[in-house]
Every structure is written in C-alpha cells, then in structure tokens.
N, C-alpha and C positions, 0 to 999 in steps of 0.2 A: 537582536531581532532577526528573525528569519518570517519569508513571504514564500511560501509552497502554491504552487499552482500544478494541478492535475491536467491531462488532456490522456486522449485517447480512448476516451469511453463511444461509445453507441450501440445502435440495435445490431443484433447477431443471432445467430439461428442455435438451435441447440448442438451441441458438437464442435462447434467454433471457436475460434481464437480473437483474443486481443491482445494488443498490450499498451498496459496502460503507464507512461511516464509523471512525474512528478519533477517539477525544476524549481530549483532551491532559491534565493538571491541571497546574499552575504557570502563572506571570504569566509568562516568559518564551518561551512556546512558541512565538510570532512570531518568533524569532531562530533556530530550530532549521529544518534542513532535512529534509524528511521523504521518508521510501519507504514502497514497498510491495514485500513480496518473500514467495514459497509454496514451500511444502514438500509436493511431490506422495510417499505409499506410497511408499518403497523408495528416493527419491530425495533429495537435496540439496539443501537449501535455494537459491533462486534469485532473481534483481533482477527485479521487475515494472518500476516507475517509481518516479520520483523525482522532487521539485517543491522548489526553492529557499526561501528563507524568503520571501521577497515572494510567491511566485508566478511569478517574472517569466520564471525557467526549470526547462523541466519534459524529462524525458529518459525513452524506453522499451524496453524490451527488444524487438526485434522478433516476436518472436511476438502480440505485443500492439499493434502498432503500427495504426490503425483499429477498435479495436474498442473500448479500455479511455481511458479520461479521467482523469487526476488533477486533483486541486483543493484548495486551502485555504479555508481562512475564519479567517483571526487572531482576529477579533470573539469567536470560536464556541469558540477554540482543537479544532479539528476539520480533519481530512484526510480527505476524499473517493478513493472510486476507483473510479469507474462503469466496468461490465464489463457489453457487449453482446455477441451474434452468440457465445455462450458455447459451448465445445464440449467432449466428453469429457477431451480433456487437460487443461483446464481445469481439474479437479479437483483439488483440494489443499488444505489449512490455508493463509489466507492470513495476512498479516500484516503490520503497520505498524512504523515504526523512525524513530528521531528521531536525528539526528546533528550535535553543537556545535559541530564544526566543520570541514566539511567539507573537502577538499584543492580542490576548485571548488567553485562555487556550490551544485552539486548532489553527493550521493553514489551509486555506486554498486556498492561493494562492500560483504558484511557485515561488513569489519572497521571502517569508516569510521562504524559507528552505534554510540549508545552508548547506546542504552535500545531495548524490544523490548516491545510490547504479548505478549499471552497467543495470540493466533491465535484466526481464527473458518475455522470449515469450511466448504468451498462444495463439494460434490457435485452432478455434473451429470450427469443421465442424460440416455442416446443412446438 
C-alpha cells in the first residue's frame, strides 16, 4: 500500500513557476513508477509525465514538452514536477500516481496506476 500526498500547488500568474512535490509513504516506493496527470473544470482527467522507478526514463505529454521537468529522489521517497512558462490552460488539479507495475518502464495511462494522491490545485491567472 502506498499514500501520495501532493503539495505545492497555488494561484500563479501567467509566465510563472511552480513546483509541485508528491511524498510517498512505504519502504518500497523506489520500485514504483510514477506520473503526474490534471484534471482541468469540465474536463478529463489527463497524462502530464511520467518517470520510471530509477529515473532512468522519463516520458511527456506534449503540451508540456520544454516547460515542465519530472524527477525523483528514492532517498526522499518524493516525485517532483517542476512547471515553468505556466499559462492559462494550465489550470487544473494536478496530481501524482504510483504504478507496480507498469507494461514499460514508464506508465502512461490512468488504468496502468494503482494509487492516486488527493490532488493540489494550480490556478493560473492570465
């Protein structure tokens, strides 16, 4: 059993930075592959990125591609997912997911995850 908890979200201007952290509980979170995926008002849930248990591969949605960074830290049991150049659509509940085992290294569907932090909101005004 893994418990994800998000922090790091709030209101930000267009152009702006966050980052948003995710912390794991359990000894095994190093072996788990982790995303990030948002739920913008009215819409469906969606794959931001995705970072394998090592780190070693990391995969984005392209709309994110240049602006947002994922990262681990095993040590920390913590997922990182820095989001620069932030812009209105932007907007959404974001949120982290841990997947046991993924069909490649990485996951990137929501069926493929099997625990789901609470979501932090990021609101970006333009």
């Amino acid at each position: 059993q893994v418990q994800l908890v998000e922090s790091g979200g709030g209101l930000v201007q267009a152009g702006g930075s966050l980052r948003l952290s995710c912390a794991a509980s359990g000894r095994t979170f190093s072996s788990y592959a982790m995303g990030w995926f948002r739920q913008a008002p009215g819409k469906e849930r969606e794959f931001v990125a995705a970072i394998s248990w090592s780190g070693g591969s990391i995969y984005y949605a392209d709309f994110v591609k240049g602006r947002f960074t994922i990262s681990r830290d095993n040590a920390k049991n913590t997922v990182y997912l820095q989001m620069n150049s932030l812009n209105a659509e932007d907007t959404a509940v974001y949120y982290c997911a841990a997947s046991r085992d993924p069909p490649s290294a990485i996951a990137t569907m929501l069926d493929e995850y099997d625990y789901w932090g609470q979501g932090t909101q990021v609101p970006v005004s333009s």
